[in-house]
C-alpha positions as CSV (number, residue, x, y, z in Angstrom):
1,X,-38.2,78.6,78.0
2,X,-35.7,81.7,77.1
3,X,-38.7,83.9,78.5
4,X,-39.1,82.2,81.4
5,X,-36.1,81.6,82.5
6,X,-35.2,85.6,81.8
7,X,-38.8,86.6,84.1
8,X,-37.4,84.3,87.1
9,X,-34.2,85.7,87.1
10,X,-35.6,89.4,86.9
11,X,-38.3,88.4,89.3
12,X,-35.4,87.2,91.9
13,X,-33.0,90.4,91.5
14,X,-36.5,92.5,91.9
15,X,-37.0,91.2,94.6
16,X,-33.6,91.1,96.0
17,X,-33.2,95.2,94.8
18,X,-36.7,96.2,96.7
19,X,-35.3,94.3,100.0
20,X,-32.2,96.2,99.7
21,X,-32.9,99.4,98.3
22,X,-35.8,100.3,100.4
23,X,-34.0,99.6,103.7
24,X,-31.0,101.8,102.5
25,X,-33.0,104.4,100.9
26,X,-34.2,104.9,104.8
27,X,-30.7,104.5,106.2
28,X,-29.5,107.2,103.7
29,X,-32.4,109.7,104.6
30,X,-32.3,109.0,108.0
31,X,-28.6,109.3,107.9
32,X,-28.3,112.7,105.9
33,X,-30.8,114.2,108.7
34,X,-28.9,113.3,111.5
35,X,-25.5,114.5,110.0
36,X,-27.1,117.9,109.1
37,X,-29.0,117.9,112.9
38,X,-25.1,117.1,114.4
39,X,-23.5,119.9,112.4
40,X,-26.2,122.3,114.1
41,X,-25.0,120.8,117.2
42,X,-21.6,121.7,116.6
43,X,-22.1,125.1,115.4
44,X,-24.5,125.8,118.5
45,X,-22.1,124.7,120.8
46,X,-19.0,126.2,119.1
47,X,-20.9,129.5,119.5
48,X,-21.8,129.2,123.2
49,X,-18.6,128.6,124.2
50,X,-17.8,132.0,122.8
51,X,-20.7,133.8,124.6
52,X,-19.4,135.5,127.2
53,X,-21.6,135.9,130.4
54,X,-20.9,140.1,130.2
55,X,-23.3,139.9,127.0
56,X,-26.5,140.2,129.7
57,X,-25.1,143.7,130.4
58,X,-24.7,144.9,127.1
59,X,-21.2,143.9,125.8
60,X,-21.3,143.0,122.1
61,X,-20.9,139.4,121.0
62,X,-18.7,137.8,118.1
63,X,-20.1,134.8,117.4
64,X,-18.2,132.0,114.9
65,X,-19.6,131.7,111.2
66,X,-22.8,130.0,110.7
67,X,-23.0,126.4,109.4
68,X,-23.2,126.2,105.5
69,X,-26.1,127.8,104.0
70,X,-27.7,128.1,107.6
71,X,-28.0,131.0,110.4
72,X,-26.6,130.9,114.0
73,X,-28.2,133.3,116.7
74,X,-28.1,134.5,120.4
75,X,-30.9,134.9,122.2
76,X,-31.8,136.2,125.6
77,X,-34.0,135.1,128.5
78,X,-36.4,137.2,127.2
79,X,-36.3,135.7,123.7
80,X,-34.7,138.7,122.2
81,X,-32.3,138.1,119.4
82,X,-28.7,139.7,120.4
83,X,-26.7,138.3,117.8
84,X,-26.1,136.6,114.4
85,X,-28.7,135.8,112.5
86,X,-32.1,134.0,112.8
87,X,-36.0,135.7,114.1
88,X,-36.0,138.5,115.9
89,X,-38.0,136.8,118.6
90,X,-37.1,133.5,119.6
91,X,-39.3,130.5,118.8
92,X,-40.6,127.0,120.7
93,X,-37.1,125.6,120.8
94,X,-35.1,128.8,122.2
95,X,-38.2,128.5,124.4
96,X,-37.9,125.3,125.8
97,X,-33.8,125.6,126.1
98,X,-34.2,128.7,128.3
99,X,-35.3,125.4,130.8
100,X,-31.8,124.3,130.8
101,X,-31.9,121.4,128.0
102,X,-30.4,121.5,124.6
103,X,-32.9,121.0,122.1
104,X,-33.0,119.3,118.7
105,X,-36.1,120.1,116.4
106,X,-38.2,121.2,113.3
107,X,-39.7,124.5,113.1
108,X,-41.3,125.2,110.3
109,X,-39.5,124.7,106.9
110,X,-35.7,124.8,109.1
111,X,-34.3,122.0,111.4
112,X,-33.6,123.8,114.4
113,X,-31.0,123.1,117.7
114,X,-31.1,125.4,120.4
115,X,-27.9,125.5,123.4
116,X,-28.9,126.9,126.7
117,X,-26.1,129.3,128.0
118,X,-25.3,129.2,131.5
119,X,-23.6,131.1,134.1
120,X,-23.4,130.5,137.9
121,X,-26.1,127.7,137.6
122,X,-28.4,130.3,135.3
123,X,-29.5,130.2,132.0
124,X,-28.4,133.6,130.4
125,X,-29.1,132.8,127.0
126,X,-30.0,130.8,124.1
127,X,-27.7,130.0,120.6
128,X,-30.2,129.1,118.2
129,X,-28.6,127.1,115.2
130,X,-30.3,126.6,111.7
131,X,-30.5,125.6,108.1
132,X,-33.2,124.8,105.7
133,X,-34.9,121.1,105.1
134,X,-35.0,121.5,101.9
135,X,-31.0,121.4,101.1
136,X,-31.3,118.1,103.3
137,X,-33.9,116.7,101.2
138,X,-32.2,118.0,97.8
139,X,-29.6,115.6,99.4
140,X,-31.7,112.4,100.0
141,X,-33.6,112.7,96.7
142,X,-29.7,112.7,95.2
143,X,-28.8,109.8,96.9
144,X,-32.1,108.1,96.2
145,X,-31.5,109.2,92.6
146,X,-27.6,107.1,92.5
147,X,-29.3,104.4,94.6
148,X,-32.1,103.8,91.7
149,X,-29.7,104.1,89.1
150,X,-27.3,101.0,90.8
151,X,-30.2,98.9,91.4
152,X,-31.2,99.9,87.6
153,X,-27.8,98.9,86.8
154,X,-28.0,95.5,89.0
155,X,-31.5,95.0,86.6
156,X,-30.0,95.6,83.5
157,X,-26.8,93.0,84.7
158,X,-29.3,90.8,85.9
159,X,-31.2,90.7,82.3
160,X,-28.3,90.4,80.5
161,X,-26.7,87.6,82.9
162,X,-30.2,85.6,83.0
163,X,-30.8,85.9,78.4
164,X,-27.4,84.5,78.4
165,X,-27.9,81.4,80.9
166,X,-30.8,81.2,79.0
167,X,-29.7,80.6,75.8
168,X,-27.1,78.6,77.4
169,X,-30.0,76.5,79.2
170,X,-32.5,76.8,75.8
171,X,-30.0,75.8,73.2
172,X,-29.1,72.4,73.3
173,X,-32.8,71.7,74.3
174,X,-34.0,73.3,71.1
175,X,-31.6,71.6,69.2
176,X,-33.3,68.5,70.9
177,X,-36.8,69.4,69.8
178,X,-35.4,70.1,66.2
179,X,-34.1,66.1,66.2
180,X,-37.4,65.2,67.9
181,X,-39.1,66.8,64.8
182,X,-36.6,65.7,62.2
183,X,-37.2,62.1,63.7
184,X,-41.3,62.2,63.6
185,X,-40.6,63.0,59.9
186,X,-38.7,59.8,59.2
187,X,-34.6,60.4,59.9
188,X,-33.3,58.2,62.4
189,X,-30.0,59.0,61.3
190,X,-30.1,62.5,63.5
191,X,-27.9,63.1,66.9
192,X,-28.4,65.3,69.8
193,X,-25.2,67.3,70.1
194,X,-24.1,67.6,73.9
195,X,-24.0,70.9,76.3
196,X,-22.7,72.4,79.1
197,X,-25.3,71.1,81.2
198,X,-24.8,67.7,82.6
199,X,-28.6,67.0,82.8
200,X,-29.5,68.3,79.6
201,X,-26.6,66.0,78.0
202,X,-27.6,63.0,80.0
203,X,-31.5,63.6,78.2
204,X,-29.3,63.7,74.7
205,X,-27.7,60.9,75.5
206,X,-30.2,58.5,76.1
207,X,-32.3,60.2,72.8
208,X,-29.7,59.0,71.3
209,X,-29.7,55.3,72.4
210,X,-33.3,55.4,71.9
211,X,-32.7,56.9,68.1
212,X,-29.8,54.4,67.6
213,X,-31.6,51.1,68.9
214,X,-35.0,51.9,67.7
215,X,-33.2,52.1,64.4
216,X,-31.5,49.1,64.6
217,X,-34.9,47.3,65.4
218,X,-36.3,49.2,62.3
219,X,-33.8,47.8,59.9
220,X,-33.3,44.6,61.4
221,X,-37.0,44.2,60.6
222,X,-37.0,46.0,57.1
223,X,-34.5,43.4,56.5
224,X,-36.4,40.6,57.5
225,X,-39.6,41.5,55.3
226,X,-37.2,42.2,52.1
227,X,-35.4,38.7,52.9
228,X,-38.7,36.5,53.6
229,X,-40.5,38.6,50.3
230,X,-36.9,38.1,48.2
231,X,-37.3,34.2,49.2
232,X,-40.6,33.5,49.1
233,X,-40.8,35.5,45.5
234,X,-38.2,33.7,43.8
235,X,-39.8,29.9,44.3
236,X,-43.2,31.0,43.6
237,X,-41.8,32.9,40.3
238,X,-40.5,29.3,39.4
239,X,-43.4,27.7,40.4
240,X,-45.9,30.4,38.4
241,X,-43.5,29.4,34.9
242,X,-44.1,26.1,35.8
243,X,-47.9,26.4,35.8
244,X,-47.9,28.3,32.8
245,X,-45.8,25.7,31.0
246,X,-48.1,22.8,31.7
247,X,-51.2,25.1,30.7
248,X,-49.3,25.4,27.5
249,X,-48.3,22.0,26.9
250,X,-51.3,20.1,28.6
251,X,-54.6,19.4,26.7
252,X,-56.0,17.1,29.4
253,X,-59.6,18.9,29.8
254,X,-59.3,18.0,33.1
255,X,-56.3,19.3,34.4
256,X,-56.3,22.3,32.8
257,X,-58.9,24.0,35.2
258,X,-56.6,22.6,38.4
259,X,-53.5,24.1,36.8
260,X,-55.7,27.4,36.3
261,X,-57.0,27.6,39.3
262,X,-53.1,26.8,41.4
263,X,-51.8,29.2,38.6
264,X,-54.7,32.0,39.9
265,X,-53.6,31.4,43.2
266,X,-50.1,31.5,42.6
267,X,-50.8,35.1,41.4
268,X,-52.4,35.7,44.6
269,X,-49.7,34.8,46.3
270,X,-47.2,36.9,44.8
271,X,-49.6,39.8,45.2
272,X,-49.7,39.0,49.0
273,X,-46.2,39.3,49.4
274,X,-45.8,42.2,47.7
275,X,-48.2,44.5,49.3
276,X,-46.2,42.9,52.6
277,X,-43.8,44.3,51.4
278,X,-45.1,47.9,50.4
279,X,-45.7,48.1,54.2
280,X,-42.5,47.7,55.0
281,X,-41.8,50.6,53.1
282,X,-42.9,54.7,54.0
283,X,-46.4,55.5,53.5
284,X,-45.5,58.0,50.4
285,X,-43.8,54.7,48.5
286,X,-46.8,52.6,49.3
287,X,-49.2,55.1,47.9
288,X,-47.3,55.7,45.1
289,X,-46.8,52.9,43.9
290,X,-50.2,51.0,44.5
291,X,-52.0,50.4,40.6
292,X,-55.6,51.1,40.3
293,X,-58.9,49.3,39.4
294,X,-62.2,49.8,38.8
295,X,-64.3,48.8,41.9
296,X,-66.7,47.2,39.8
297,X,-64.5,45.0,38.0
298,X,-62.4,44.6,41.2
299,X,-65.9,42.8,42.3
300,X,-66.2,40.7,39.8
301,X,-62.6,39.0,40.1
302,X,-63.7,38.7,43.7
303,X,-66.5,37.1,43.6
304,X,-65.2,35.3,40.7
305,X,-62.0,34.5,43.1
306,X,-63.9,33.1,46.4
307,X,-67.5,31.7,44.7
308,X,-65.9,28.4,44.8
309,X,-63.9,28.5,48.3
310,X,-67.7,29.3,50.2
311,X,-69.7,27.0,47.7
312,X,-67.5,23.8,49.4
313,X,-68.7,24.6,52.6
314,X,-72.3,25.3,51.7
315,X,-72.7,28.9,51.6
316,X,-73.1,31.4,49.6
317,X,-71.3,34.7,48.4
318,X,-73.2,38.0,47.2
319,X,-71.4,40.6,45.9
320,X,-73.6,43.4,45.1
321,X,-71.7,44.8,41.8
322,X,-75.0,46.6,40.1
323,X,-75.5,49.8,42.5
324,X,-71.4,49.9,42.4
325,X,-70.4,53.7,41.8
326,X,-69.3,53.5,37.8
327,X,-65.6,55.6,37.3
328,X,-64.4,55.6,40.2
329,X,-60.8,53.5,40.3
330,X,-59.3,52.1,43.6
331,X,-56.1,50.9,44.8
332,X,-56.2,47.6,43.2
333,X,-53.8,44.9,45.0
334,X,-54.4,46.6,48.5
335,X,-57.9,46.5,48.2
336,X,-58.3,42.9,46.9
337,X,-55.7,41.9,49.8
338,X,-57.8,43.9,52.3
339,X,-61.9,42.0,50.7
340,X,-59.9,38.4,50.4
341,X,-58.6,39.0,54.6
342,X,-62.2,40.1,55.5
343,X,-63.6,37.1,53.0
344,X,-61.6,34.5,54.8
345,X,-61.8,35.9,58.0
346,X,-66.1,35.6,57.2
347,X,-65.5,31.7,55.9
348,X,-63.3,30.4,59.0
349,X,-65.5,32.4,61.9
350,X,-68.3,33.6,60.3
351,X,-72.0,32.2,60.0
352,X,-74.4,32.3,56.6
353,X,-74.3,34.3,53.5
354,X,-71.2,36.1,53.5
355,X,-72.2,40.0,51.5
356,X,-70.2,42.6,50.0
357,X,-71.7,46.1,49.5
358,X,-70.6,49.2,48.3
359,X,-72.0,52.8,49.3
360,X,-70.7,56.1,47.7
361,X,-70.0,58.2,50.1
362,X,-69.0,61.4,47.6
363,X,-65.4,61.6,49.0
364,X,-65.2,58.2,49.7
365,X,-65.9,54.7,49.2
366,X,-67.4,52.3,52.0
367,X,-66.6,48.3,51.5
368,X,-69.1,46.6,53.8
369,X,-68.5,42.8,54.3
370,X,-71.0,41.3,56.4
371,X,-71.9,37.6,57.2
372,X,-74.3,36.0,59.6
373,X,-72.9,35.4,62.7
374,X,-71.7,37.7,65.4
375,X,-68.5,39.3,67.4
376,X,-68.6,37.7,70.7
377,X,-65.1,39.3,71.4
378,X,-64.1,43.1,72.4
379,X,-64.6,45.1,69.8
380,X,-61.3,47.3,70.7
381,X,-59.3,44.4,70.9
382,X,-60.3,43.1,67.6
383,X,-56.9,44.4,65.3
384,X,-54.6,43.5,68.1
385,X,-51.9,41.7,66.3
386,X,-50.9,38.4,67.2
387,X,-54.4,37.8,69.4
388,X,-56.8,34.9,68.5
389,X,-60.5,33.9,69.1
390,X,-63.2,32.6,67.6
391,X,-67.0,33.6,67.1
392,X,-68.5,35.4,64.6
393,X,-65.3,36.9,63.7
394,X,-61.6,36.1,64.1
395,X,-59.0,38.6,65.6
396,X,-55.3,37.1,64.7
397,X,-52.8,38.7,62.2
398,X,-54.9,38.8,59.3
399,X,-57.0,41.6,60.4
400,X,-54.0,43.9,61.6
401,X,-52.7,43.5,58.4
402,X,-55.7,44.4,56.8
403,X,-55.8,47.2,58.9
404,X,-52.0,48.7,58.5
405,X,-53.2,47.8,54.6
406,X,-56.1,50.1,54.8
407,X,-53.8,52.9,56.9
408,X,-51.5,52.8,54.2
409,X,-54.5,54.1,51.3
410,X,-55.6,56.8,53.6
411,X,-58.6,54.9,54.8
412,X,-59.9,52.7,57.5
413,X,-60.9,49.7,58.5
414,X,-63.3,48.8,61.7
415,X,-65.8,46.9,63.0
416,X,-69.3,48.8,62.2
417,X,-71.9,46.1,63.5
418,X,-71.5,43.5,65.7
419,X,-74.5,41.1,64.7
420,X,-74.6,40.5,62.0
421,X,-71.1,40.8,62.1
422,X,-70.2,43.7,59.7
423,X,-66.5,45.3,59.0
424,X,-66.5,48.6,56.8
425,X,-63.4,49.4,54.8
426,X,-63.7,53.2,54.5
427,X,-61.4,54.8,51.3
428,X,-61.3,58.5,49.8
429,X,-61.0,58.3,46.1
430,X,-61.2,59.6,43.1
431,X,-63.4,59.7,40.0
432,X,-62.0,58.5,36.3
433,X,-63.6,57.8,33.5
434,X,-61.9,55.2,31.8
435,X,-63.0,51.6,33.6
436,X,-60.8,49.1,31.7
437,X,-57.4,49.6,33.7
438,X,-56.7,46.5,35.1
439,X,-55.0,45.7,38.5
440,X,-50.9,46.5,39.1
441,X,-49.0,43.7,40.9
């Protein structure tokens, strides 16, 4: 913007200089000419006044001194030079004159004026004034010289005057971009300083607004998720002990499996609502702190998790755990969270066997869960949050959170076929060797 601002300045003072310069630079020449052509004038008829008409017999003739640097001559009718100085035989101008008409020229490399002399209604004479050109010009190409120098001056003012509004104008919008940047990378807490310039403060201003409402939404709703996961985790703490108790103190054969299988789900629970709230979180915390699994076991506990859920209704659940990639570890409680929304998601909507498949991709990992049926919906709209529908796959808030789950790994989530219908959780990883890591909470 500096740049710019500094080439529209100089362009307009250009521009300004040329329309005045040029126009004066011709005044100035035009003017020096006719100031030398009148002091001709003056000399010539200065002289004439002193010719006296005896001169045509022979008297001698004093003229006055010639103009600076120039000659002054008297001339008779037959073009003879008498007196002063100048050629010895009169040129086009004395010529012309011996008509009767004062004459103002050019000969040669001299600017010339030539005064008729007249006595009793006759031309006697001639005084023939003169000076060189080149003084004249010597003149103009000085003043043409100091003209270029002011309107060089006028430039240089105009450079300097335009880098300073400039940086007056650049400034406070830098310092804008620098906020704008600070508040991409996370800090809300940043302020536009104001300016000078009303309409550059009234942009700040309402940045700031923006900054300070948008971060009053932001922590309103940080506070929410920290409130509803601080709530909901204490009861279902209370309520896991309490499983765990009556497994320890119950030997009914059948009770136990119910208590294990609310217990198991408990767990689930508490899982859920803490990856809600890792979201809430930045994406470097969520990463960080996500625990990893093997995907093979993680497949297992899956299948091992939902088997009985799809076997109620009279389907069944594949999970195809041989041709898994051995060493390689995922994120283990965003994963699972990310297969169980897809799972149910395939059990309320979906048709059929409900499959799982993984493909090494070198780099990365491709969680394929596919079921019978088909998307009937639009495809783009499918992770719109808060949006319902039905066929062969559901679109409400469990697949945006499996989404912004699979955002927060690095991966990607999206609908890959649309009959059957197919969803394809794409995740780099990375390789280890040792399998028997179990899942972090």
């Amino acid at each position: 913007m500096r740049q710019r601002v500094v080439r529209v300045a100089l362009t307009a003072a250009l521009v300004a200089v040329v329309l005045l310069a040029v126009p004066l630079a011709l005044a100035i020449r035009s003017s020096l000419y006719a100031d030398q052509r009148d002091t001709l004038e003056r000399s010539a008829l200065a002289a004439a006044v002193h010719v006296s008409p005896d001169f045509v017999t022979g008297d001698p003739v004093e003229l006055p001194a010639p103009p600076s640097g120039g000659r002054l001559g008297l001339y008779d009718p037959r073009l003879r030079l008498r007196a002063g100085s100048g050629p010895r035989t009169g040129d086009t101008p004395v010529r012309h004159s011996l008509g009767g008409e004062m004459l103002r020229g050019r000969t040669g490399a001299d600017l010339v004026v030539a005064v008729p002399v007249s006595h009793a209604e006759k031309v006697i004479g001639v005084v023939r004034a003169s000076s060189p050109a080149a003084a004249v010009r010597n003149r103009v190409a000085v003043a043409w010289l100091l003209l270029l120098g002011v309107a060089a001056l006028a430039l240089t003012v105009a450079v300097l005057v335009a880098r300073r509004q400039a940086r007056a104008l650049a400034a406070p919008l830098e310092d804008l971009s620098r906020q704008c940047r600070a508040v991409t990378e996370g800090d809300l807490n940043v302020r536009a300083a104001t300016s000078s310039v009303a309409e550059i403060d009234q942009v700040a201003r309402t940045h700031n607004e923006m900054l300070h409402s948008l971060a009053e939404l932001l922590r309103r709703e940080r506070d929410f998720t920290a409130n509803a996961s601080h709530q909901l985790r204490t009861p279902l703490t209370g309520l896991q002990l309490a499983l765990e108790a009556g497994l320890a103190q119950d030997d009914d054969a059948r009770l136990r499996p119910v208590l294990a299988e609310a217990l198991a789900t408990t767990q689930r629970l508490h899982h859920t609502v803490e990856e809600v709230l890792r979201l809430s979180r930045s994406a470097e915390m969520a990463r960080s702190t996500a625990g990893t699994i093997a995907v093979r076991r993680l497949l297992r506990e899956t299948e091992e998790r939902w088997h009985g859920l799809f076997a109620q209704d009279g389907r069944r659940l594949e999970c195809a755990t041989e041709e898994t990639p051995a060493g390689i570890r995922v994120p283990g409680a965003s994963v699972s969270e990310v297969l169980g929304i897809l799972l149910d998601n395939a059990r309320v909507h979906g048709h059929g066997t409900v499959r799982v498949a993984v493909r090494d991709l070198e780099d990365a990992l491709a969680f394929d869960v596919s079921d019978e049926g088909a998307v009937t919906g639009e495809p783009a709209r499918l992770f719109d949050r808060g949006r319902t529908g039905d066929g062969g796959a559901g679109t409400g808030i469990g697949l945006a959170l499996a989404r912004d789950l699979a955002v927060s790994l690095g991966g990607r989530l999206s609908l890959t076929n649309r009959y059957p219908a197919t969803f394809t959780l794409l995740l780099p990883v990375g390789l280890d060797e040792s399998e028997g890591a179990g899942t972090a909470g």
